[in-house]
N, CA, C, O and CB atoms as a CASP TS submission, in Angstrom:
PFRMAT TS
TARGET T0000
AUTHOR 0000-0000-0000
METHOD Language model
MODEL 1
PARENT N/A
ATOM      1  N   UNK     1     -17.870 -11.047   3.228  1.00  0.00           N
ATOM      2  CA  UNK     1     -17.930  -9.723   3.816  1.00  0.00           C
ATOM      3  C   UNK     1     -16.590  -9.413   4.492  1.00  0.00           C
ATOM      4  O   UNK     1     -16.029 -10.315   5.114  1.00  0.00           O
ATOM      5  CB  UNK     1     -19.103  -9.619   4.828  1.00  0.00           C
ATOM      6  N   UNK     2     -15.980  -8.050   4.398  1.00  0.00           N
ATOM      7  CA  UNK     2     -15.400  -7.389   4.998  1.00  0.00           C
ATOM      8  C   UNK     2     -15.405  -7.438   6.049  1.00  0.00           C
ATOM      9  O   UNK     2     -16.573  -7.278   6.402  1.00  0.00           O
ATOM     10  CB  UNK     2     -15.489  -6.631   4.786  1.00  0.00           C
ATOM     11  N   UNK     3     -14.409  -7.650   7.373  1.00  0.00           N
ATOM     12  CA  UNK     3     -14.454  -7.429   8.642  1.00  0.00           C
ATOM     13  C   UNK     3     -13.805  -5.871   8.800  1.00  0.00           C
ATOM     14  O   UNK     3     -13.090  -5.423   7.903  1.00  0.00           O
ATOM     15  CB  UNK     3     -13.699  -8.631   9.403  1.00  0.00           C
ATOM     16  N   UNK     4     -14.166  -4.948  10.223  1.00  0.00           N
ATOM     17  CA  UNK     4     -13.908  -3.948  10.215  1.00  0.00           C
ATOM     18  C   UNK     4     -12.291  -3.745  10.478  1.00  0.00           C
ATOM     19  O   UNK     4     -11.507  -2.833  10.216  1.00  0.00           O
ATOM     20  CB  UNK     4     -14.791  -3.442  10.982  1.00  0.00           C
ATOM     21  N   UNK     5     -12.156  -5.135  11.174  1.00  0.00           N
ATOM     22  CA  UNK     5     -10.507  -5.567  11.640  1.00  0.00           C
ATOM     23  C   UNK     5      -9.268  -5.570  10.263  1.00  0.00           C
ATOM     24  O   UNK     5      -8.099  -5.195  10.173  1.00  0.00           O
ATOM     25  CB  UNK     5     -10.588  -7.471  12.340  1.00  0.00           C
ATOM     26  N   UNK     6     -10.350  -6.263   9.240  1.00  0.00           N
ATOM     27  CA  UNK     6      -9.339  -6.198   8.081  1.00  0.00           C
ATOM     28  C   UNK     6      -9.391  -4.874   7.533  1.00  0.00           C
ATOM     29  O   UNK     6      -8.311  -4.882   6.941  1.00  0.00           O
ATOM     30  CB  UNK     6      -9.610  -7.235   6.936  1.00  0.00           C
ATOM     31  N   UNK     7      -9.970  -3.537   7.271  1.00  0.00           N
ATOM     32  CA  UNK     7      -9.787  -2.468   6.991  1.00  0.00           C
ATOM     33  C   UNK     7      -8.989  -1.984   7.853  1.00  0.00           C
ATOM     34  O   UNK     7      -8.148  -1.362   7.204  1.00  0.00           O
ATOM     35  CB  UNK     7     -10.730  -1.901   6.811  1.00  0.00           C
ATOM     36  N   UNK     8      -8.771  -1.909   8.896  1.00  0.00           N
ATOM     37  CA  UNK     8      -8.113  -0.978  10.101  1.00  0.00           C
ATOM     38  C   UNK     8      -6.774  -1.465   9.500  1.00  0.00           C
ATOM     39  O   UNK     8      -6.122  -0.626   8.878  1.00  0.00           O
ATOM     40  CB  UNK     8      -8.478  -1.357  12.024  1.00  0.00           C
ATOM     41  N   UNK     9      -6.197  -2.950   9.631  1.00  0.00           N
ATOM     42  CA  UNK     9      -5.255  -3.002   8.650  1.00  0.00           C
ATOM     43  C   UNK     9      -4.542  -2.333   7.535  1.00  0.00           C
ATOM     44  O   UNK     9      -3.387  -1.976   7.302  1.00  0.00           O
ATOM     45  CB  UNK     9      -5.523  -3.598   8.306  1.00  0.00           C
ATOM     46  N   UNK    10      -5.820  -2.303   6.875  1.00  0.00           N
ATOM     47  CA  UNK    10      -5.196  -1.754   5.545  1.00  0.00           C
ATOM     48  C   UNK    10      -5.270  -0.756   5.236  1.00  0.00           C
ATOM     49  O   UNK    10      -5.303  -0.412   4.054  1.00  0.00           O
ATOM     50  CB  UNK    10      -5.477  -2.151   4.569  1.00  0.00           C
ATOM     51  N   UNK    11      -5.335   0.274   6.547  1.00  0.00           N
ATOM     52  CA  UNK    11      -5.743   1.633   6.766  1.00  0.00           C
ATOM     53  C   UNK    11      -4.088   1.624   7.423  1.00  0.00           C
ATOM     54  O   UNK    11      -3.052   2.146   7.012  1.00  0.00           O
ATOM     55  CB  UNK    11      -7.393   2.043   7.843  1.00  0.00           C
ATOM     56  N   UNK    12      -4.285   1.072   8.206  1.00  0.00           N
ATOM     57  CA  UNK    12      -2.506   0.744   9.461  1.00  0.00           C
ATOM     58  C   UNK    12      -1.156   0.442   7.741  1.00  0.00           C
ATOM     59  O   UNK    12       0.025   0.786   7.795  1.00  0.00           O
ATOM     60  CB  UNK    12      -2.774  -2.049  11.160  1.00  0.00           C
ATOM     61  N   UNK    13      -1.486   0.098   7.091  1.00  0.00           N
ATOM     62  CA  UNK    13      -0.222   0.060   5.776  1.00  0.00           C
ATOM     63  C   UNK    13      -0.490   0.746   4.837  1.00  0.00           C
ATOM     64  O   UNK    13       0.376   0.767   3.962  1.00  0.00           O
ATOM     65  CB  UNK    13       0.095  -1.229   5.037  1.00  0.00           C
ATOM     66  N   UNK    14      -1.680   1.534   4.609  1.00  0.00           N
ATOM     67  CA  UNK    14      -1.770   2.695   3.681  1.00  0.00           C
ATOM     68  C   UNK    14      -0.712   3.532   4.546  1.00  0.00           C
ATOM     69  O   UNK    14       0.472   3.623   4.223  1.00  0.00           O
ATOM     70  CB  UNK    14      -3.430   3.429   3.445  1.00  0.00           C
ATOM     71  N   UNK    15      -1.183   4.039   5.504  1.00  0.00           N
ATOM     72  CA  UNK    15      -0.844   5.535   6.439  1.00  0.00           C
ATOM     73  C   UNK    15       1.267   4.846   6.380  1.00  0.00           C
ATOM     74  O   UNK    15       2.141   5.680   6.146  1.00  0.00           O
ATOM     75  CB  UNK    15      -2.118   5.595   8.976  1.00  0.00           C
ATOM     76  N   UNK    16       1.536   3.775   6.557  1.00  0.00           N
ATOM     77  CA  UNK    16       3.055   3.139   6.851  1.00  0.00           C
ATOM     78  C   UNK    16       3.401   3.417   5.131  1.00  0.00           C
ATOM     79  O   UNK    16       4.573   3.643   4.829  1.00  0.00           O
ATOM     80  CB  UNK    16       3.141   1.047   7.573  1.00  0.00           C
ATOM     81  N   UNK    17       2.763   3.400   4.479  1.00  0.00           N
ATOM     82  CA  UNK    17       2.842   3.452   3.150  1.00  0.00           C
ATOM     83  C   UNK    17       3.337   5.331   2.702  1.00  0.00           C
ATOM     84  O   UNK    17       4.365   5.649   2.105  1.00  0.00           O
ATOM     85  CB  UNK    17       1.177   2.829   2.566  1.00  0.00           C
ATOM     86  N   UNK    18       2.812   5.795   2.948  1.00  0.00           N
ATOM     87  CA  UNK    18       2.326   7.157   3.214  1.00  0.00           C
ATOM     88  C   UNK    18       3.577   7.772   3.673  1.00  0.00           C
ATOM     89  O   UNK    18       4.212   8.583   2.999  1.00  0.00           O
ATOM     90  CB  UNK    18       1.104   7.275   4.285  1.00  0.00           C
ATOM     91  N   UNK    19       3.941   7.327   4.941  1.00  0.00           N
ATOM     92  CA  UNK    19       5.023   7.960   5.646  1.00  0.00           C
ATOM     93  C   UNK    19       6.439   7.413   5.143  1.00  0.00           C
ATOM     94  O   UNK    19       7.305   7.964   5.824  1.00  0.00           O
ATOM     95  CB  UNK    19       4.833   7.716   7.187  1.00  0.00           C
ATOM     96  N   UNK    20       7.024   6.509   4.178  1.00  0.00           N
ATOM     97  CA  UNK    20       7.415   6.155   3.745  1.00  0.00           C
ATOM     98  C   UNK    20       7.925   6.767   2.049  1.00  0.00           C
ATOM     99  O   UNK    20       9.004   6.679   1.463  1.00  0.00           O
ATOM    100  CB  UNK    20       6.859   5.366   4.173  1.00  0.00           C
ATOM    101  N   UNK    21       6.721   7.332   1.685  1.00  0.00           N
ATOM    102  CA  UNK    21       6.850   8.386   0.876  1.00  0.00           C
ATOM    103  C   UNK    21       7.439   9.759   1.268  1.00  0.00           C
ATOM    104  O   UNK    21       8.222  10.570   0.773  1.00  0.00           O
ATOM    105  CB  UNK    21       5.718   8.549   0.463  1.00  0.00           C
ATOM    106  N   UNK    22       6.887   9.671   2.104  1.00  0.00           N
ATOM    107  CA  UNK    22       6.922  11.541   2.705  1.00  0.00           C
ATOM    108  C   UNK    22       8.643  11.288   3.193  1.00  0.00           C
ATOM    109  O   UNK    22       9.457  12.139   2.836  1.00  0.00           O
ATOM    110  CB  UNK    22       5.391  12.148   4.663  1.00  0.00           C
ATOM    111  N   UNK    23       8.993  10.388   3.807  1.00  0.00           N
ATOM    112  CA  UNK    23      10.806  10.166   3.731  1.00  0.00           C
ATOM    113  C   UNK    23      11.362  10.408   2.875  1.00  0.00           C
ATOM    114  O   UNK    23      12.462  10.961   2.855  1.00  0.00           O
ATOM    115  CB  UNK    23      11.414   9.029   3.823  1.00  0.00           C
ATOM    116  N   UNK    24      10.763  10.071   2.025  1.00  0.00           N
ATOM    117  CA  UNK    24      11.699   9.911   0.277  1.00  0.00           C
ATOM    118  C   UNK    24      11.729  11.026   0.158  1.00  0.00           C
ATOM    119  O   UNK    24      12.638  11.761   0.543  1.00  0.00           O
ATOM    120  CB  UNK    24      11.067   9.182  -1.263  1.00  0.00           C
ATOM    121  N   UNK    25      10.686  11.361  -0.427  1.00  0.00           N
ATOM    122  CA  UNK    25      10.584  12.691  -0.634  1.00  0.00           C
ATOM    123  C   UNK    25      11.494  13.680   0.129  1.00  0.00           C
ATOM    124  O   UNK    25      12.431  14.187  -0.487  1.00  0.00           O
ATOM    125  CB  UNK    25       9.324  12.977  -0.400  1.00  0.00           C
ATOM    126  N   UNK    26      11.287  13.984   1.411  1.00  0.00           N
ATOM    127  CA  UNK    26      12.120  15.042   2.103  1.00  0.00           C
ATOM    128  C   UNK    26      13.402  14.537   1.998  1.00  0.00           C
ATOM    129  O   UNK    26      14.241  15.392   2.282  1.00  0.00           O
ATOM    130  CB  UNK    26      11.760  15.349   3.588  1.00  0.00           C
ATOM    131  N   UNK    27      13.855  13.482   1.702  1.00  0.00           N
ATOM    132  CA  UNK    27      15.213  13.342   1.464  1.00  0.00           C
ATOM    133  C   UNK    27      15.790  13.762   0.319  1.00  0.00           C
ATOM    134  O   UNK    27      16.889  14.265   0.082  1.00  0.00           O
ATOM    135  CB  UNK    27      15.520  12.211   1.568  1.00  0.00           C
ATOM    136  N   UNK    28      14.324  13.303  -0.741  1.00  0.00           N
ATOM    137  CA  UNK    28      15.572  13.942  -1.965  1.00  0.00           C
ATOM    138  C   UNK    28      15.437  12.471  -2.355  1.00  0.00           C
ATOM    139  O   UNK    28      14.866  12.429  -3.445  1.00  0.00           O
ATOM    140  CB  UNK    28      17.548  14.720  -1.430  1.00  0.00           C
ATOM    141  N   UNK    29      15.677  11.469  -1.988  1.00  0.00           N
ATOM    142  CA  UNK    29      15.858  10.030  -2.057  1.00  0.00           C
ATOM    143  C   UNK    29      15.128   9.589  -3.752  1.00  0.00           C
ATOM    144  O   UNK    29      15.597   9.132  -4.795  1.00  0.00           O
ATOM    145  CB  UNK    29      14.951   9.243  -0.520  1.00  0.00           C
ATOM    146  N   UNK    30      13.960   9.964  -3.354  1.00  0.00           N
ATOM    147  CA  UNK    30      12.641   9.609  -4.483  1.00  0.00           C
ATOM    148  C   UNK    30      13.164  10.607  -5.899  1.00  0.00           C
ATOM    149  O   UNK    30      13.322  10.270  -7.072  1.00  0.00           O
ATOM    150  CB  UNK    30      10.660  10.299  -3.699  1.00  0.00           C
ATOM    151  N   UNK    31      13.295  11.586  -5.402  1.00  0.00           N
ATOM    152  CA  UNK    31      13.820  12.420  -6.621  1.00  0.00           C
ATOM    153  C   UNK    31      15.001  12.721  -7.746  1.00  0.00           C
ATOM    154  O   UNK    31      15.043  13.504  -8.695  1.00  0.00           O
ATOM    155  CB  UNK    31      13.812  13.227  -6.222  1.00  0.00           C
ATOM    156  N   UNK    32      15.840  11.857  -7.276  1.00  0.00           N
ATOM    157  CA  UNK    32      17.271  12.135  -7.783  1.00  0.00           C
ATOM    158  C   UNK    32      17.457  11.580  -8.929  1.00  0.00           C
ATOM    159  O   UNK    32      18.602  11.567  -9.379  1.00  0.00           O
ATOM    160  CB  UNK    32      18.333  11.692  -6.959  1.00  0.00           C
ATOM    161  N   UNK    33      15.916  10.738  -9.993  1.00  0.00           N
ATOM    162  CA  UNK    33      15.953  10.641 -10.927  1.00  0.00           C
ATOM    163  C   UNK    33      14.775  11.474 -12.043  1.00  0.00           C
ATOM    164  O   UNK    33      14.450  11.221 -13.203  1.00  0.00           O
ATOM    165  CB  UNK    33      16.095   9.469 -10.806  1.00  0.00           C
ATOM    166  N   UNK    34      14.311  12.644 -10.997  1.00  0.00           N
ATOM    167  CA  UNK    34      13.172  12.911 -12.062  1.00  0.00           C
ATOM    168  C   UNK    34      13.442  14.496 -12.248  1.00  0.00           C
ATOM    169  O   UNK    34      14.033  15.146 -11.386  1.00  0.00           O
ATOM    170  CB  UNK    34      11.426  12.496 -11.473  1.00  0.00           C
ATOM    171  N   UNK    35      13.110  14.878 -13.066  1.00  0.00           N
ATOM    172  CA  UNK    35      13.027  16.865 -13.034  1.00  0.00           C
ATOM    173  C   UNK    35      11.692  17.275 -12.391  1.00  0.00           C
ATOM    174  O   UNK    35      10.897  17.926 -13.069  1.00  0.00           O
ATOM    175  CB  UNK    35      12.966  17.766 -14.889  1.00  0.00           C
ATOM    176  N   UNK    36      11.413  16.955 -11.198  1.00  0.00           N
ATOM    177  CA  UNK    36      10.324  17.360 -10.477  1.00  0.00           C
ATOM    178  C   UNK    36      10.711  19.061  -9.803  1.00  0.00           C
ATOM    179  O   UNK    36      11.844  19.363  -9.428  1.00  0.00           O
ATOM    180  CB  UNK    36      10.050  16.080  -9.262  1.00  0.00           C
ATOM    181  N   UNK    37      10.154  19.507  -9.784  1.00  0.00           N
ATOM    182  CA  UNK    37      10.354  21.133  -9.440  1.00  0.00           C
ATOM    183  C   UNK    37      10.177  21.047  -8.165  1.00  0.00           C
ATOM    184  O   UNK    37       9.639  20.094  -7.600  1.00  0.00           O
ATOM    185  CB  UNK    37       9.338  22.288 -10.092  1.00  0.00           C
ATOM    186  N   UNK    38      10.767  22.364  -7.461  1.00  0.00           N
ATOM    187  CA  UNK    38      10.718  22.391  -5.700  1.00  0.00           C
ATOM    188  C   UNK    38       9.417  22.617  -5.491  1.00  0.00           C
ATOM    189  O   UNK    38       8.942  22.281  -4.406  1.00  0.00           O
ATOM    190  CB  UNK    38      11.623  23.612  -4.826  1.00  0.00           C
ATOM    191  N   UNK    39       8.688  23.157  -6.369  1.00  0.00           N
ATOM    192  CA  UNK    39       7.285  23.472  -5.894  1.00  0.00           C
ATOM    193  C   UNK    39       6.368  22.362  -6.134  1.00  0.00           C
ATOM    194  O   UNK    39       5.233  22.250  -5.670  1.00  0.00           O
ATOM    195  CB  UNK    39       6.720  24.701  -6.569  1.00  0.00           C
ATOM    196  N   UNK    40       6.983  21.550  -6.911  1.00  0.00           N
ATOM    197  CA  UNK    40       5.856  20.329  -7.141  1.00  0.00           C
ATOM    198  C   UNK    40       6.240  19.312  -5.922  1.00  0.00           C
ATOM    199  O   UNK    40       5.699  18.325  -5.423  1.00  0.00           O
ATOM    200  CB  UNK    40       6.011  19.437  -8.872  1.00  0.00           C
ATOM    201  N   UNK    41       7.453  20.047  -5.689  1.00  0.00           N
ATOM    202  CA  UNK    41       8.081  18.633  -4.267  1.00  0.00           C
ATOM    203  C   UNK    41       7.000  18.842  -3.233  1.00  0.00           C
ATOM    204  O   UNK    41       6.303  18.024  -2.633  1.00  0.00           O
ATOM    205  CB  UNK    41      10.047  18.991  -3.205  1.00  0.00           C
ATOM    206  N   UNK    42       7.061  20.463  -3.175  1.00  0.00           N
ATOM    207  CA  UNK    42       6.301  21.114  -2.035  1.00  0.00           C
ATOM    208  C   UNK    42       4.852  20.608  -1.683  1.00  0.00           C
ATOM    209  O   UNK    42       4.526  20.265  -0.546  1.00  0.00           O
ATOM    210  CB  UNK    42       6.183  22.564  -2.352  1.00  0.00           C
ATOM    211  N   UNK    43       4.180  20.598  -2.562  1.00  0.00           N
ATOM    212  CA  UNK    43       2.958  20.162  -3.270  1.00  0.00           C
ATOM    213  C   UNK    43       2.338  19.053  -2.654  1.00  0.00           C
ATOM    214  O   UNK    43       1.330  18.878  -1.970  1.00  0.00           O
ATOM    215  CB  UNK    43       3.213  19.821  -4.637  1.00  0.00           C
ATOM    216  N   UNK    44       3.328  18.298  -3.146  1.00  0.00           N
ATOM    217  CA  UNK    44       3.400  16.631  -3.145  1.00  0.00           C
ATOM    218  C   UNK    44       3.459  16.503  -1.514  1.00  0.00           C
ATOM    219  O   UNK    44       2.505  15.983  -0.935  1.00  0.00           O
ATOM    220  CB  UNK    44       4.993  15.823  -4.078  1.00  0.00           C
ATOM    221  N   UNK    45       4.673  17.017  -0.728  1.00  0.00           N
ATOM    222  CA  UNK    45       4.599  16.637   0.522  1.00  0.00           C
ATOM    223  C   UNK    45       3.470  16.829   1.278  1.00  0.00           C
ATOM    224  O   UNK    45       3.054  16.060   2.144  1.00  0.00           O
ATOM    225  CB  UNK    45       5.475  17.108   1.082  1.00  0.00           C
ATOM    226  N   UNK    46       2.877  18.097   0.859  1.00  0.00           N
ATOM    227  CA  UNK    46       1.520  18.756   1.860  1.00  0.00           C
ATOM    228  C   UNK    46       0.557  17.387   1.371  1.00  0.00           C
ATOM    229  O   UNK    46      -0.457  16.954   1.918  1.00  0.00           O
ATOM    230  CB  UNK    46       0.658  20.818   1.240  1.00  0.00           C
ATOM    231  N   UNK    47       0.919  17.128   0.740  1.00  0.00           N
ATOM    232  CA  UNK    47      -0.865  16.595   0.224  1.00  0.00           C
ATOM    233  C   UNK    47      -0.301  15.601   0.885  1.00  0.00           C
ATOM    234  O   UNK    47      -0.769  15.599   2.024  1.00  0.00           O
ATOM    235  CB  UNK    47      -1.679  16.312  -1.636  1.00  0.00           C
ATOM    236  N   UNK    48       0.754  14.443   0.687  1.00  0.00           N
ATOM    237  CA  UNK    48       1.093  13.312   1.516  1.00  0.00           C
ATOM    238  C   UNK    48       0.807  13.505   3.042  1.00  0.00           C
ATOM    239  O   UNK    48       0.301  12.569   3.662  1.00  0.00           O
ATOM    240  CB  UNK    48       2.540  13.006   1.313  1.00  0.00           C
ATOM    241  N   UNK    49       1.187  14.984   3.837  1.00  0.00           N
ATOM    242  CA  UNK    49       1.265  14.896   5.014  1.00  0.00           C
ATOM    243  C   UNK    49      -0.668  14.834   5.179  1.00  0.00           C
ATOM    244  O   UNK    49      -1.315  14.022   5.841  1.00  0.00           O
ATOM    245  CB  UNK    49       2.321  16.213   5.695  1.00  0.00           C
ATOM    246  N   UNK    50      -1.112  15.805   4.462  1.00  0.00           N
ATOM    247  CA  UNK    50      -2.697  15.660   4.642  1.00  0.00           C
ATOM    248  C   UNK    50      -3.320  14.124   4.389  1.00  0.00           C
ATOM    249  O   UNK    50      -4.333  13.831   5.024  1.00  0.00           O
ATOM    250  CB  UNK    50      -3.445  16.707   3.516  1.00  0.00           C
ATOM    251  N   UNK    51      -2.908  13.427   3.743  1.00  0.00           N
ATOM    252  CA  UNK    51      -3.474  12.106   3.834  1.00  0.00           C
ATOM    253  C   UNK    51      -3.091  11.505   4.905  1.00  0.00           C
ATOM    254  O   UNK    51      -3.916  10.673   5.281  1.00  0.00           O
ATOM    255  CB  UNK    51      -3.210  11.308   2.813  1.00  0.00           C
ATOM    256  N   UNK    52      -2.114  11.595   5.588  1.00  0.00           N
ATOM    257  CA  UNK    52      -1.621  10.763   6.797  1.00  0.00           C
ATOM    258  C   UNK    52      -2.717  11.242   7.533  1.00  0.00           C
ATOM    259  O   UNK    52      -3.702  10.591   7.881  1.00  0.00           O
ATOM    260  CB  UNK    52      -0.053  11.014   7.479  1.00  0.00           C
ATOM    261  N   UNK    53      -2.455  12.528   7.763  1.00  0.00           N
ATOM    262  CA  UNK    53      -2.833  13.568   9.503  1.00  0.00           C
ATOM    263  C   UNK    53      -4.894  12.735   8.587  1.00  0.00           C
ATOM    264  O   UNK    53      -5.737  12.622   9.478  1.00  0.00           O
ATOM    265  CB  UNK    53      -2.223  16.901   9.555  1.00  0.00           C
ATOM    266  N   UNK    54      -5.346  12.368   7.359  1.00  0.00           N
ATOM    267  CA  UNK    54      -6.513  11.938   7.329  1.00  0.00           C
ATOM    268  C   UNK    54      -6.695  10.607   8.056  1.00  0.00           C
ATOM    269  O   UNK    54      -7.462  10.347   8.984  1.00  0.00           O
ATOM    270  CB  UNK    54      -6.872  11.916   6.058  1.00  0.00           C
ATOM    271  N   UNK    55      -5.750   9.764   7.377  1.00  0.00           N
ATOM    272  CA  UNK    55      -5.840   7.808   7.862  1.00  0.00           C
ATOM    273  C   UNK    55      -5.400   8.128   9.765  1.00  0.00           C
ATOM    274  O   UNK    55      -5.726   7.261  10.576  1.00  0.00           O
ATOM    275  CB  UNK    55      -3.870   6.300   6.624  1.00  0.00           C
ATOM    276  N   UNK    56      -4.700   9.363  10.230  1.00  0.00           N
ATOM    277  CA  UNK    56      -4.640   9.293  11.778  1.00  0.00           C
ATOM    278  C   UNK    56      -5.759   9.339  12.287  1.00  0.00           C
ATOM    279  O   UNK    56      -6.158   8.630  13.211  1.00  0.00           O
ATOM    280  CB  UNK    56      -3.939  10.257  12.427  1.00  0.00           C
ATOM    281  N   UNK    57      -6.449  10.320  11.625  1.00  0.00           N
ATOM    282  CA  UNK    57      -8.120  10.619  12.394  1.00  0.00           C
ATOM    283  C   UNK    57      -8.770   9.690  12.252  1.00  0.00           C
ATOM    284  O   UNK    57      -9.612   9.408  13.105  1.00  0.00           O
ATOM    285  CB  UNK    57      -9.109  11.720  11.891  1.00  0.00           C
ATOM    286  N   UNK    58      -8.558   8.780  10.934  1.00  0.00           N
ATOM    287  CA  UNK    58      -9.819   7.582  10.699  1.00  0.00           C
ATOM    288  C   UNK    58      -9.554   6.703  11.849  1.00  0.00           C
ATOM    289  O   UNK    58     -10.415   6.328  12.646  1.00  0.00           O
ATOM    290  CB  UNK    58      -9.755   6.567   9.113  1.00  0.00           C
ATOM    291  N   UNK    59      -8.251   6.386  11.883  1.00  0.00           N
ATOM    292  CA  UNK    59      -7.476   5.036  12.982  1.00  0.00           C
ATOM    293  C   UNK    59      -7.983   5.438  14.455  1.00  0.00           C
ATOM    294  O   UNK    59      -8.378   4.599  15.265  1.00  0.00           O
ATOM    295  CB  UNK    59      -5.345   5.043  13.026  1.00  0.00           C
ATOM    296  N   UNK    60      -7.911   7.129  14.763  1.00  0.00           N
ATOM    297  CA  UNK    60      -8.412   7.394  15.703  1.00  0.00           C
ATOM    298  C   UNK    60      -9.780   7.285  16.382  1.00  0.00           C
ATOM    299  O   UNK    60     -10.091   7.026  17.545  1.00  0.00           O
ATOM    300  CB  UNK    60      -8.121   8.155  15.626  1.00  0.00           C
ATOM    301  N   UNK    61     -10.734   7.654  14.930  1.00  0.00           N
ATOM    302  CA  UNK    61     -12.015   7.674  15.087  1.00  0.00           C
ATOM    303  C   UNK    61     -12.681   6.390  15.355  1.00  0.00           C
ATOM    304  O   UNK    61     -13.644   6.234  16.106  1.00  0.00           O
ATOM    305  CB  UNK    61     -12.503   8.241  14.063  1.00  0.00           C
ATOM    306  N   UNK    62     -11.885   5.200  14.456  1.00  0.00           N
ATOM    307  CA  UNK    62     -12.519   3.748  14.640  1.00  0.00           C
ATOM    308  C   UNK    62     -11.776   3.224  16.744  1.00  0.00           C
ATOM    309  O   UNK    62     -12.285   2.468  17.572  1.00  0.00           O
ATOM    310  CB  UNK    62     -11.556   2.349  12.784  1.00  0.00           C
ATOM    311  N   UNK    63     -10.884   3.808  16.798  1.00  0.00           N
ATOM    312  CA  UNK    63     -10.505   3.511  18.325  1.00  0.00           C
ATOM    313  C   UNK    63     -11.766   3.740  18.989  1.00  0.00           C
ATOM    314  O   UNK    63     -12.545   2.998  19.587  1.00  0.00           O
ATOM    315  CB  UNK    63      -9.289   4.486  19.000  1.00  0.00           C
ATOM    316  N   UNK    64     -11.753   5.083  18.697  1.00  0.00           N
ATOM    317  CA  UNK    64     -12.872   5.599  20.011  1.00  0.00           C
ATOM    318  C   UNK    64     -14.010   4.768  20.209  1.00  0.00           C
ATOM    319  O   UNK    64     -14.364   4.377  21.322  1.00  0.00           O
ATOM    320  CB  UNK    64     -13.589   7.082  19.766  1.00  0.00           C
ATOM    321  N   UNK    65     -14.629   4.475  19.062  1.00  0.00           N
ATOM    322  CA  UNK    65     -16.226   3.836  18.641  1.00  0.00           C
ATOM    323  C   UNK    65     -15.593   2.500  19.359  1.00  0.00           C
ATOM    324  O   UNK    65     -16.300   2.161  20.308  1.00  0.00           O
ATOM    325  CB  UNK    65     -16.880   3.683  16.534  1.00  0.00           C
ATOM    326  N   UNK    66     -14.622   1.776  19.192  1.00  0.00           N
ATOM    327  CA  UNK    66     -15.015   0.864  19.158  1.00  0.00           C
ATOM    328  C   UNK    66     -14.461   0.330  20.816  1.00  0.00           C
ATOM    329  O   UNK    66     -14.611  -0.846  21.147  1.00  0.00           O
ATOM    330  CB  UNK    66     -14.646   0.267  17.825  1.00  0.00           C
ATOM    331  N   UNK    67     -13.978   1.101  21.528  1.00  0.00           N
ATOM    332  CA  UNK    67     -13.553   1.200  23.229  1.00  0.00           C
ATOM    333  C   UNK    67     -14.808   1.157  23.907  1.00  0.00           C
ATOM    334  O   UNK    67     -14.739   0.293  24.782  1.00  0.00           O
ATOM    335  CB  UNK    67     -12.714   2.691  23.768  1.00  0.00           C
ATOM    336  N   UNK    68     -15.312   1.408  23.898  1.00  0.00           N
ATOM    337  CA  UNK    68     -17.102   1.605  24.796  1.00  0.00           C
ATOM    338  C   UNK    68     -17.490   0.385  24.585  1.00  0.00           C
ATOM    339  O   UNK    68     -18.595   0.011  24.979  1.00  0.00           O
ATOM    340  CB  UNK    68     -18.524   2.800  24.103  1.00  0.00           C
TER
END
């Protein structure tokens, strides 16, 4: 079985994972070998930033529950 400790983990290097992209990306870094369009850049970042601002609330939500 799963401990809840080892998900929070791998919730803690998804989201490090995540933001790591979203660098690239706004740099340009990730792109300078593909014909990706500004609007697909655009795209791409929102949805990256929405998965973070998601794994923040989860990281947040398991804090709260588990402080009491």
């Amino acid at each position: 079985m799963v401990a809840i400790n080892d998900l929070v983990e791998d919730w803690i290097q998804i989201r490090s994972t995540l933001q790591r992209q979203l660098k690239m990306l706004q740099s340009g870094e990730a792109l300078s070998q593909s014909d990706i369009s500004e609007n697909e850049k655009k795209a791409t970042t929102a949805r990256i930033k929405g998965c973070i601002e998601e794994m923040n609330a989860l990281l947040k939500e398991y804090a709260r529950a588990h402080q009491a």
